[in-house]
C-alpha positions in Angstrom: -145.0 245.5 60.7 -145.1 246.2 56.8 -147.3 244.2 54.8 -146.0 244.0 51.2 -147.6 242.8 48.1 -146.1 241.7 45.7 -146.6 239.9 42.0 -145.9 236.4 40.8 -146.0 235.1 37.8 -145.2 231.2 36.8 -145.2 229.5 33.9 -144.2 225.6 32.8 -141.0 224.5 31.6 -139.6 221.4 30.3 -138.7 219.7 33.7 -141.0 222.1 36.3 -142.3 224.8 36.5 -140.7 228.6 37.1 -141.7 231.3 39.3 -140.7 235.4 39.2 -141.5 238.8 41.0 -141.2 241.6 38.7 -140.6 243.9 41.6 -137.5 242.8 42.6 -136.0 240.3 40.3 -136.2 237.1 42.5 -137.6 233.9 41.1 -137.6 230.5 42.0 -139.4 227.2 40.9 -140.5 223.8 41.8 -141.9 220.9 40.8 -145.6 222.2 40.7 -147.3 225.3 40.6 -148.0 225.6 44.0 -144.3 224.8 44.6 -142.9 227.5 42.8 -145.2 229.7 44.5 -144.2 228.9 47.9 -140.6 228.8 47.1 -140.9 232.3 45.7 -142.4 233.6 48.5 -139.4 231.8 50.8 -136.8 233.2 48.1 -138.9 237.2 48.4 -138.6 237.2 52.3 -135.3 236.8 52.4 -134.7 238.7 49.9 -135.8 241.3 51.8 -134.7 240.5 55.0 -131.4 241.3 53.1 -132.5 244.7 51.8 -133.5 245.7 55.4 -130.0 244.9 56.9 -128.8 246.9 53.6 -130.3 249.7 54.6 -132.5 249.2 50.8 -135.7 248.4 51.8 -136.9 252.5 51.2 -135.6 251.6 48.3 -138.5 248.8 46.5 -141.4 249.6 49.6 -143.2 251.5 46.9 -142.9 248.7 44.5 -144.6 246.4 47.0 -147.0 248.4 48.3 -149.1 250.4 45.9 -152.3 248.9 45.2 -152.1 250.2 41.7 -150.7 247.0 39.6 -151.4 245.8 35.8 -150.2 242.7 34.3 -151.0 242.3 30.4 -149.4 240.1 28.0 -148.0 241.0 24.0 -146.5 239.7 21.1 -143.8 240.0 19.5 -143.4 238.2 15.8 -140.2 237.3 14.2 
């Protein structure tokens, strides 16, 4: 059995709130933070339940499993 980590990020929208991995391009949301979260994680396992009957998962395991990960946040002005 893999373990595989992976990021989320959420943030608030008019009617809820929205959640996303980077990694592989999934989000999800729900009505709360905490909802969103667990709805992403429901929406990343079969996401990669897919990949592995694919054949894809060599594909993203490094993505999800290196330890090194930065998040950081910029600007742009227009």
């Amino acid at each position: 059995m893999k373990v595989f980590d992976y990021t989320v990020v959420v943030w608030k929208e008019k009617e809820g709130y929205v959640s996303k991995c980077p990694e592989l391009g999934v989000a999800s949301c729900g009505d709360s933070i905490s909802d969103a979260v667990e709805n992403l994680k429901e929406a990343v396992e079969l996401y990669l339940e897919n990949a592995e009957t694919l054949g894809l998962l060599d594909d993203i395991e490094e993505s999800l499993t290196t330890k090194e990960k930065f998040t950081t946040r910029e600007k742009v002005i227009r």
